[in-house]
VOSEVEX-215225 format. One record per residue (C-alpha): x, z, y; residue number from 1. Coordinates in Angstrom, 1 decimal. Each point is the difference from the previous one (the first is absolute). Layout:
{{X, Z, Y}, NUM} ...
***
This chain:
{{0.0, 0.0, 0.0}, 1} {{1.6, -1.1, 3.2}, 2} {{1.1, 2.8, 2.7}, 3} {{-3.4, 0.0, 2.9}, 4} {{1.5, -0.3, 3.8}, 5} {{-2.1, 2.1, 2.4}, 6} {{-0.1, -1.9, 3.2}, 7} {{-1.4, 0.8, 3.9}, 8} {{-1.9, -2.4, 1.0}, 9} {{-0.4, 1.6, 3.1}, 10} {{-0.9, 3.3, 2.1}, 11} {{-2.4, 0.7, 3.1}, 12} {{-0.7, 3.3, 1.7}, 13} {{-1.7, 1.1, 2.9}, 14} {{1.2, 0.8, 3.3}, 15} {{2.1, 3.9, -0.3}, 16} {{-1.7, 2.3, 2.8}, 17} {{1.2, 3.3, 1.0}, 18} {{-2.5, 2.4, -1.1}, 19} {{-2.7, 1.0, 2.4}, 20} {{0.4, -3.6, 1.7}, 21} {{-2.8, -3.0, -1.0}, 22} {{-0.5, 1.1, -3.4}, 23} {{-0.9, 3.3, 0.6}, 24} {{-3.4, -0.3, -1.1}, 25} {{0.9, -1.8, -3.4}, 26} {{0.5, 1.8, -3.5}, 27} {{3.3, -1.5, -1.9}, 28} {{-3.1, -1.6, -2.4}, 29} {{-0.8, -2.3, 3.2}, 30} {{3.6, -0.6, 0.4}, 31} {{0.6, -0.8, -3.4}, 32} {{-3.2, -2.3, 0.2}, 33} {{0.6, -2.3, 3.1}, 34} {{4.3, -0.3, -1.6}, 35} {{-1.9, -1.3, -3.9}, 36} {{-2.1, -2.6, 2.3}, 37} {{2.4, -1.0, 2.2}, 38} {{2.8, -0.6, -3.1}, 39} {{-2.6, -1.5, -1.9}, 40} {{-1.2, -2.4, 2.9}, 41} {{4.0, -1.1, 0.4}, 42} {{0.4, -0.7, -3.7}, 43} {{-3.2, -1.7, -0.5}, 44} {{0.2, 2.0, -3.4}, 45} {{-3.4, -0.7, -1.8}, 46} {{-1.3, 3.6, -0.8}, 47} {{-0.9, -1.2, -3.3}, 48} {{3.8, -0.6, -0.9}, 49} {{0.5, 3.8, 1.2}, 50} {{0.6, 2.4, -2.6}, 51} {{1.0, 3.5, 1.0}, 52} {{0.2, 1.3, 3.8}, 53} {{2.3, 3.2, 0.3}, 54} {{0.8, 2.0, 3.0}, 55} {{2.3, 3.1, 0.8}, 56} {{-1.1, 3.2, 2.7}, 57} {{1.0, 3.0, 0.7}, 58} {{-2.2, 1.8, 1.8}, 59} {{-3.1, -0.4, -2.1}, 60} {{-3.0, -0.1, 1.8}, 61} {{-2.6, 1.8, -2.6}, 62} {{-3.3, -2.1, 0.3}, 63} {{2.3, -3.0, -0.7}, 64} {{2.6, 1.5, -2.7}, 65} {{0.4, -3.7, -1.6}, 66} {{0.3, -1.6, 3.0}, 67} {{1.3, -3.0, -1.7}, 68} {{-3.2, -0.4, -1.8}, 69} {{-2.2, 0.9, 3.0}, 70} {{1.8, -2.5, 2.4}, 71} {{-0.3, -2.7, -2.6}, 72} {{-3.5, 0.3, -0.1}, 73} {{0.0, 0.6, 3.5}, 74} {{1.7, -3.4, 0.6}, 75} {{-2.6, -2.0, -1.6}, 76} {{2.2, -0.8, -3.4}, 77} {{-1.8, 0.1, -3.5}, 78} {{-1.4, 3.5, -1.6}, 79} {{2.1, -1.3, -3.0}, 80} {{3.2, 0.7, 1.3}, 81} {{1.3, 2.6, -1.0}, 82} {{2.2, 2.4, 2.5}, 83} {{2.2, 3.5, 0.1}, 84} {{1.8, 1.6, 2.4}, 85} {{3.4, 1.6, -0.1}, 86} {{1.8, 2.2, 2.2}, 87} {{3.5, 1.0, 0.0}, 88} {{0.7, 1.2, 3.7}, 89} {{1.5, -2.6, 2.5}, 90} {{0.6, -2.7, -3.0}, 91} {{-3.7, 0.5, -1.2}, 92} {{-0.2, -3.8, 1.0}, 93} {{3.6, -0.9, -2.3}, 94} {{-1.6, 1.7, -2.9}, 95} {{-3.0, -2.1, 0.6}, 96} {{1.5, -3.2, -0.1}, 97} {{2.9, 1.1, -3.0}, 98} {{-3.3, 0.9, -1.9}, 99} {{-1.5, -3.4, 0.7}, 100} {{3.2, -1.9, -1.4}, 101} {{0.0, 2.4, -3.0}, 102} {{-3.7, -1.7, -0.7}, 103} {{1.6, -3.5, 0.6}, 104} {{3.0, 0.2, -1.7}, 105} {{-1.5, 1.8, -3.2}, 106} {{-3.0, -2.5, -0.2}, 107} {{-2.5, 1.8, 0.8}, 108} {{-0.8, -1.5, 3.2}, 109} {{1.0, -3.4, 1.7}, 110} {{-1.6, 0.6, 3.5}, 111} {{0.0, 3.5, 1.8}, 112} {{0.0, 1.2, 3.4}, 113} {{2.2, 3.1, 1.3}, 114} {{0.7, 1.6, 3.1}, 115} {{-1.5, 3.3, 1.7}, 116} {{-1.6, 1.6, 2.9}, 117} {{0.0, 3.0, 2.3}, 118} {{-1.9, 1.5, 3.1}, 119} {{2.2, 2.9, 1.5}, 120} {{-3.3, 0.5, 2.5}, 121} {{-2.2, 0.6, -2.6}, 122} {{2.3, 2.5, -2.1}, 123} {{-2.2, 2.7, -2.1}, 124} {{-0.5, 3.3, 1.4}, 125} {{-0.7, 2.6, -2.3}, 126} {{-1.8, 3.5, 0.6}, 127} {{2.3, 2.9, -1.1}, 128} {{-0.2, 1.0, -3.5}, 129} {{-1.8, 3.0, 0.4}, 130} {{-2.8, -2.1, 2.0}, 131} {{-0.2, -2.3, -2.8}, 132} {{-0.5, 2.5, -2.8}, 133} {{-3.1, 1.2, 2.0}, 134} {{-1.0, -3.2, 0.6}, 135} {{0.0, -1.2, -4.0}, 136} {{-1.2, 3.4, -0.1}, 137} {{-3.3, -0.7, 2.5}, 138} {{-1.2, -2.4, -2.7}, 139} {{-1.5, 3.1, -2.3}, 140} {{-1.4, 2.0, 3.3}, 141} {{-3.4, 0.9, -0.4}, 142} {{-0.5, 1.6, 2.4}, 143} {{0.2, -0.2, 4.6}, 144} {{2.1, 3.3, 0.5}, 145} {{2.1, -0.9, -2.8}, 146} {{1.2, -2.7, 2.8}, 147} {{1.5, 2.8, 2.3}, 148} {{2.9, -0.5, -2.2}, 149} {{0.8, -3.1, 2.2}, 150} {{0.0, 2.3, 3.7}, 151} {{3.9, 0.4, 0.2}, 152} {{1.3, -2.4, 2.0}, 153} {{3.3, -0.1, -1.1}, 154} {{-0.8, -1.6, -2.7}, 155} {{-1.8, -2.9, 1.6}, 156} {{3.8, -1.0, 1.5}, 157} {{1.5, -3.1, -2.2}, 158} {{3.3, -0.3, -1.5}, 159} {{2.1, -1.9, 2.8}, 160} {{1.8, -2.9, -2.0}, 161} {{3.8, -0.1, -0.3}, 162} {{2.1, -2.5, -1.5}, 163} {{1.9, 2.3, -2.2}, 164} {{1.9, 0.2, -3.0}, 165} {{-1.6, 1.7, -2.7}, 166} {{2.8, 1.3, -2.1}, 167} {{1.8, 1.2, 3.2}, 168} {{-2.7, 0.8, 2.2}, 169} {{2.8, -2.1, 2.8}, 170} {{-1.7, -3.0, 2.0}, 171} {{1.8, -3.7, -0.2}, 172} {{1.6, 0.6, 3.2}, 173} {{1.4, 3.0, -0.5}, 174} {{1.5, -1.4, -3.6}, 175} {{1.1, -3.0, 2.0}, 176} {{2.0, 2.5, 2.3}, 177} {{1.8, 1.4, -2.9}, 178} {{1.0, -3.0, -1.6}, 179} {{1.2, -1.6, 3.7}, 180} {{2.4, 3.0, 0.1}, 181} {{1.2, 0.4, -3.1}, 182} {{0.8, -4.1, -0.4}, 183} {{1.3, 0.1, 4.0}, 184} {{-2.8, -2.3, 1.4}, 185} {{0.2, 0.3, 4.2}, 186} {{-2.9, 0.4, 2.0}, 187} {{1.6, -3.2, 1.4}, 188} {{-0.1, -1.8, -2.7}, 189} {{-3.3, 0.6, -0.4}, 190} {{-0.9, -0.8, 3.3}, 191} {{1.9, -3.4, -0.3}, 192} {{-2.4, -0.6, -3.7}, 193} {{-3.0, 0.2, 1.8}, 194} {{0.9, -1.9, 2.7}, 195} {{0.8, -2.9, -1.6}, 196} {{-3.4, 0.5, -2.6}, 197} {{-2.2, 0.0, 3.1}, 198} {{2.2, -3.3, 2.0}, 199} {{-0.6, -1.9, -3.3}, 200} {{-3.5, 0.9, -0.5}, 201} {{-0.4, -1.4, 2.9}, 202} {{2.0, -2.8, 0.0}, 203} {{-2.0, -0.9, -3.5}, 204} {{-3.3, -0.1, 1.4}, 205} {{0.9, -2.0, 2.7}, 206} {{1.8, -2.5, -1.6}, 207} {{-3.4, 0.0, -2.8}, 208} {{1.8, 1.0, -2.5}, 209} {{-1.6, 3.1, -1.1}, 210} {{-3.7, -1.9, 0.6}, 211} {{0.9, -1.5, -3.2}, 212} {{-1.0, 3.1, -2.0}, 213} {{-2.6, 1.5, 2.3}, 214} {{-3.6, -1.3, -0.3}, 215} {{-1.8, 0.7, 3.5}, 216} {{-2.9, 1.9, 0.4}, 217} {{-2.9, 1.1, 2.2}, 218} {{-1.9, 3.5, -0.2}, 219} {{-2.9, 1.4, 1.4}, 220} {{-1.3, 0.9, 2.5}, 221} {{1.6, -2.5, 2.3}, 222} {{0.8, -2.7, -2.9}, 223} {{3.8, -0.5, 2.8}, 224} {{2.6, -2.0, -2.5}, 225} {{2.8, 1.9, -1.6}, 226} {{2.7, -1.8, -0.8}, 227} {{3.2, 1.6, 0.3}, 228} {{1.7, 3.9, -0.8}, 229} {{-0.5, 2.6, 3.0}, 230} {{3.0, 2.1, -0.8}, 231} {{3.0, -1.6, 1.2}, 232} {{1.7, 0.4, 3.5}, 233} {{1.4, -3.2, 1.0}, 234} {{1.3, 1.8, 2.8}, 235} {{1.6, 2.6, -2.5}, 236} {{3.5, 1.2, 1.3}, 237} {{3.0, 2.6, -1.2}, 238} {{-0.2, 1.6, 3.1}, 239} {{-3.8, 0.1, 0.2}, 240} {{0.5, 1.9, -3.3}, 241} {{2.7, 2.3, 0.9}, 242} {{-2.4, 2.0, 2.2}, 243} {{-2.2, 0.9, -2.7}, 244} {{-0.2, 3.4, -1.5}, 245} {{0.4, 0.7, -3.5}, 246} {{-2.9, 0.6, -2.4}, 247} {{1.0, 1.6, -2.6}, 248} {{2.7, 2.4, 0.0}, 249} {{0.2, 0.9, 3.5}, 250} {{2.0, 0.1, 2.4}, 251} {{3.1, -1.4, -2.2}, 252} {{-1.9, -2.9, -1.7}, 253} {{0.5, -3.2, 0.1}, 254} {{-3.5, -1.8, -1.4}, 255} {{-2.5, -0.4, 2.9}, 256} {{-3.1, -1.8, 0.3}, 257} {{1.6, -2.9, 1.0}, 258} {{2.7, -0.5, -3.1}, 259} {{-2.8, 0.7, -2.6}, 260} {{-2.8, -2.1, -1.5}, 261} {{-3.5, 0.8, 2.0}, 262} {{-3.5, 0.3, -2.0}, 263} {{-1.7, -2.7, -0.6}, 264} {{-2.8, -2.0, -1.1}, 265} {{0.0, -3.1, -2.1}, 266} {{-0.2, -1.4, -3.7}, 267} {{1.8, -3.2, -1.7}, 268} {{-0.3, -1.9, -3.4}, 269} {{2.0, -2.2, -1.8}, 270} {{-1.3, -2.8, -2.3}, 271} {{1.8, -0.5, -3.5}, 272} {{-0.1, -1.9, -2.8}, 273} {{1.6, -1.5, -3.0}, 274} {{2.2, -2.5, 0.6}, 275} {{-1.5, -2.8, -1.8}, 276} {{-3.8, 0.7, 0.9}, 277} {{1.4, 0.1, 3.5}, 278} {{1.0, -3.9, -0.5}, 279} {{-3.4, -0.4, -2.0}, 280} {{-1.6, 0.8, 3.6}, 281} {{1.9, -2.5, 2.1}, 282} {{1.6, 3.4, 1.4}, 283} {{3.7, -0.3, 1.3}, 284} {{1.2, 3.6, -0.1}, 285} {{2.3, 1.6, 2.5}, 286} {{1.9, 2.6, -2.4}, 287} {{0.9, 1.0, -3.5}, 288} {{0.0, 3.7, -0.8}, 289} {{3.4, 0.3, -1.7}, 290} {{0.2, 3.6, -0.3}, 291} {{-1.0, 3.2, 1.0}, 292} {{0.6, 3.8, -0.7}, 293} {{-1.0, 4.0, 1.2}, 294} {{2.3, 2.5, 0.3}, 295} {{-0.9, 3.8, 0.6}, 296} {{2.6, 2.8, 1.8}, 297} {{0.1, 3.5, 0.8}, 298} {{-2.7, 0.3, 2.7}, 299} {{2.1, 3.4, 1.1}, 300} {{3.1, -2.2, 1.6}, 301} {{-0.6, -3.3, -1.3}, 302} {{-3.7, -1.2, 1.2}, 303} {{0.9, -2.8, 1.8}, 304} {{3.0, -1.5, -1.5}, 305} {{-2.1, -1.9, -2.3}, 306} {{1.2, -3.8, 1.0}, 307} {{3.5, 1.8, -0.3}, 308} {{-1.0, 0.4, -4.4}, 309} {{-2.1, -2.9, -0.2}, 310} {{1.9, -3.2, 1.6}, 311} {{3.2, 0.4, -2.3}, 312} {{-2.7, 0.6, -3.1}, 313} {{-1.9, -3.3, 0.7}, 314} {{2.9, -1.7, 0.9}, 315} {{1.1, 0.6, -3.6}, 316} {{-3.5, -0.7, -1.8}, 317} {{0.9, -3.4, 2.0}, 318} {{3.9, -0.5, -0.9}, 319} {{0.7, -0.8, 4.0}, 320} {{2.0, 1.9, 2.5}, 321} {{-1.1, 1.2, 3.4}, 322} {{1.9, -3.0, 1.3}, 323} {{-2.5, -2.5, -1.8}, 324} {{-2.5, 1.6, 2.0}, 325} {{-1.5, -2.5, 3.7}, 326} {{-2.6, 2.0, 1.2}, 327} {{-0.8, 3.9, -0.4}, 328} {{-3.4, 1.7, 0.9}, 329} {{0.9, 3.6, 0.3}, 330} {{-3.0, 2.3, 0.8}, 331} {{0.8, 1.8, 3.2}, 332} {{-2.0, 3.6, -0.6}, 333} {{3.1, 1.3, 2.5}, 334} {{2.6, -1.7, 1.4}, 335} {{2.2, 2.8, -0.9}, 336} {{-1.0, -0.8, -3.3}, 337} {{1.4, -3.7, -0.5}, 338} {{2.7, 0.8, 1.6}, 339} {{0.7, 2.6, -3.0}, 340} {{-0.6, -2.2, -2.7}, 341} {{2.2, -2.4, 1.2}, 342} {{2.9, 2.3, 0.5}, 343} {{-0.3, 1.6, -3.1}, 344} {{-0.1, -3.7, -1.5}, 345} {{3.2, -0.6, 1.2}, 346} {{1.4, 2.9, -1.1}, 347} {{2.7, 0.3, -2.8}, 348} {{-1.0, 3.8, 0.0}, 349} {{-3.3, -0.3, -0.3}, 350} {{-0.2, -3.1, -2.4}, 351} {{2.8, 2.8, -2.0}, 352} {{-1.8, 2.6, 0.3}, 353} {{-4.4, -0.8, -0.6}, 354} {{0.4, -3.7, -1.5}, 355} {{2.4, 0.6, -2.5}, 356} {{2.4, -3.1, 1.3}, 357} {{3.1, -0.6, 0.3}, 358} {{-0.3, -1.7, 3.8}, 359} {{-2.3, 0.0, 2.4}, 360} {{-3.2, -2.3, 0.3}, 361} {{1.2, -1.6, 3.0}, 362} {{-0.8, -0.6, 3.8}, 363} {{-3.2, -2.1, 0.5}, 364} {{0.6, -2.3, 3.7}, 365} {{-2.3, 1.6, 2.5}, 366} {{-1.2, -3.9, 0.6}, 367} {{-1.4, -0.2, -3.4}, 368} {{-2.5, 3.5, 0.5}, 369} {{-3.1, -0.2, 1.0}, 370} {{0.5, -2.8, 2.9}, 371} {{-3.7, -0.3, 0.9}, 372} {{-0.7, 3.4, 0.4}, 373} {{-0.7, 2.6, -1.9}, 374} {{-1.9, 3.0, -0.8}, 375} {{1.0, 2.3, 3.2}, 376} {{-1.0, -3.0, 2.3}, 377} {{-2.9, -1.5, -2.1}, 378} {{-1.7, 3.4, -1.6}, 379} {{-0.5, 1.7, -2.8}, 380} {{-3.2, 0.1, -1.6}, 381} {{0.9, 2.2, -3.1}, 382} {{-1.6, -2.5, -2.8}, 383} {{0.0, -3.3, 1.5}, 384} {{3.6, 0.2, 1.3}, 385} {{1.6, -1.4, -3.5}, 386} {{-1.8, -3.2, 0.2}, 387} {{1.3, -1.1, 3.3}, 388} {{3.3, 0.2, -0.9}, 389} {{0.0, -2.2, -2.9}, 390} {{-2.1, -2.4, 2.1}, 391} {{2.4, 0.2, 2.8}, 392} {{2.6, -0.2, -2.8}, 393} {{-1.3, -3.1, -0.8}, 394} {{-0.7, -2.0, 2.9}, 395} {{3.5, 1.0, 1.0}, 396} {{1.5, -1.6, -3.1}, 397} {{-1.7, -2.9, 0.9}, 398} {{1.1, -0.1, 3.3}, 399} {{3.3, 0.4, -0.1}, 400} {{0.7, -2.0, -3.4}, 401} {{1.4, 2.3, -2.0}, 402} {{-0.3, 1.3, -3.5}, 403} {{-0.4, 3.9, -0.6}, 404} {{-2.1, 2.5, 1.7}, 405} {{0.1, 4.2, -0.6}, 406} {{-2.8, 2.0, 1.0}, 407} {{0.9, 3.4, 0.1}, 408} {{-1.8, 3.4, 0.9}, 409} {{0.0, 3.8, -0.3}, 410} {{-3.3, 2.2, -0.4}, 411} {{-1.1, 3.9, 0.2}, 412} {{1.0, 1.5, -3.6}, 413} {{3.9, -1.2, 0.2}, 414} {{-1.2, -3.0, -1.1}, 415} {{1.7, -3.8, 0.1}, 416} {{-1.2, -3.3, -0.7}, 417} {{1.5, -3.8, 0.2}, 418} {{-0.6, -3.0, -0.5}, 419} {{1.7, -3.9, 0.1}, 420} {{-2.0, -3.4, 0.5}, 421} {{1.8, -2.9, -0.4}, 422} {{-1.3, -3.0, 2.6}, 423} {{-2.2, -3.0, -2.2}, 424} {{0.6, -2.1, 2.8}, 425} {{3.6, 0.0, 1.1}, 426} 
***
């Protein structure tokens, strides 16, 4: 039996918002909705060749639990189709796709859709525990003054969200401080990352290259066009960052509001299919998945190193060396962050050390990262922010002719994920 190639045919996403902006009044099912339409319109896919839709999340919105399902539905696409959801932190949306070429490759499946979705202004707010337990507890009541139970007020007040680590109780930022230190990332540096993320972003969308993977949309009330990202500052400057405070560890830190990914709105889907039924449907795909792996650190010093394990691990799966490498999409939860995982990837130390080699990985051109922006400059919607950079991955490949493309992320948990497409077209 001959060896299936999963290819991408192509990617589409919506327009990333900063929370509490134009999509404030949408759930991540709406988002995840209009992004399935909008990739299914620029495919032309017929829904009856459609086989499986799935979708990542992170912060589950409890009426709409499978929102893969509920958005397929939602979107107008057969009850027939069947639908899960995944989520796995800030690669939610990898897993989603690495589960759809599992389907492909294994047989199962020859056409799915992947990708995710995420409202940070509609994030669940829960009662406090004690509030609930009377609450499930209400059902049974039989009787009025039984109610009086309900008079205190302090148990009306809601558990304020907080994007923390479970096992260490630390939030992102403050781990990103930590591991800024202790590799000997500048607050300069950082500075300079962002910077150039927010330049390019814009440079990108003028220039129409990022309108290649973003489907436009209008919304109620007004029904006013979106068509491009709100959340970079074309105007950005290292000196315009220099006078913000620190948000984290203060007053010594060196992450601020303006060297750290914002919240954000926004879903994205890839399509995939097998090779050969791709060709059967006149389709000329853009990218073969080559490889792909996960990695998983210890969240207490290690949670977002994870592009640091998992680029010299799929770089192996794939037998090629950093240096085969044209284009990398590196998410950008912090800049501190990349700029981590690219020192300790061209470290002999490290590489010694926590990869068990002999030399380190290398030192990746900052020309070949994440040249039309990335995630500090474009947004971070937890579940959807995977599929944009294989899209972007993609189109990049495309248009600069060349051959490989790594995708490359870190997650809450200490994990890692990557991934290399190789360009169909080239």
């Amino acid at each position: 039996m001959s060896e299936r190639k999963v290819v991408l045919i192509d990617g589409s996403r919506i327009p990333f918002l900063k929370a509490n902006t134009s999509y404030k009044n949408l759930r991540s099912y709406d988002l995840a909705r209009l992004a399935l339409k909008g990739l299914l319109d620029k495919t032309q896919l017929s829904p009856q060749d459609l086989e499986q839709v799935i979708a990542g999340t992170v912060l589950s919105n409890f009426t709409t639990s499978n929102v893969a399902r509920d958005a397929l539905l939602g979107a107008g696409l057969a009850h027939n189709i069947p639908a899960f959801t995944v989520t796995m932190a800030c690669i939610s949306a990898n897993q989603a796709i690495t589960s759809g070429v599992d389907l492909i490759a294994s047989g199962q499946k020859d056409v799915v859709i992947a990708g995710g979705t995420e409202s940070l202004s509609d994030a669940p707010i829960r009662y406090k525990k004690k509030f609930r337990r009377k609450l499930m507890a209400a059902q049974k009541f039989k009787k009025p003054w039984q109610f009086l139970t309900f008079l205190n007020l302090k148990d009306w007040l809601p558990e304020i969200p907080r994007v923390a680590e479970f096992a260490t109780n630390r939030t992102m930022g403050q781990d990103c401080e930590r591991t800024a230190s202790r590799i000997g990332v500048t607050r300069k540096e950082q500075d300079e990352f962002a910077v150039r993320s927010h330049l390019l972003a814009a440079e990108a969308t003028e220039k129409g290259f990022l309108a290649q993977e973003i489907t436009p949309i209008s919304i109620e009330p007004k029904f006013k066009l979106i068509s491009t990202d709100n959340g970079f500052r074309k105007d950005s400057s290292a000196e315009k960052l220099q006078k913000l405070r620190p948000a984290f560890v203060k007053p010594h830190g060196t992450i601020t509001a303006g060297n750290a990914s914002f919240l954000t709105d926004g879903a994205a889907f890839v399509l995939l299919m097998d090779e050969q039924k791709a060709r059967a449907l006149g389709y000329e795909p853009k990218a073969i998945i080559k490889s792909y792996t996960y990695t998983a650190q210890n969240p207490e010093d290690e949670l977002l190193l994870g592009p640091a394990y998992a680029i010299p691990k799929v770089l192996k799966q794939a037998n090629l060396t950093i240096d085969d490498i044209d284009v990398f999409e590196i998410h950008e939860a912090f800049a501190g962050q990349v700029l981590a995982a690219l020192k300790c990837l061209n470290s002999d130390s490290f590489a010694k050390d926590n990869l068990g080699l002999s030399k380190k990985v290398g030192e990746i051109p900052m020309e070949k990262i994440n040249t039309w922006g990335g995630s500090l400059s474009i947004g971070h919607p937890f579940g959807a922010t995977g599929s944009r950079l294989v899209t972007c991955a993609a189109n990049r490949l495309i248009h600069e002719n060349k051959k490989f493309a790594l995708i490359a992320s870190c997650a809450a948990g200490a994990l890692g994920h990557a991934m290399i497409i190789e360009n169909c077209r080239g």
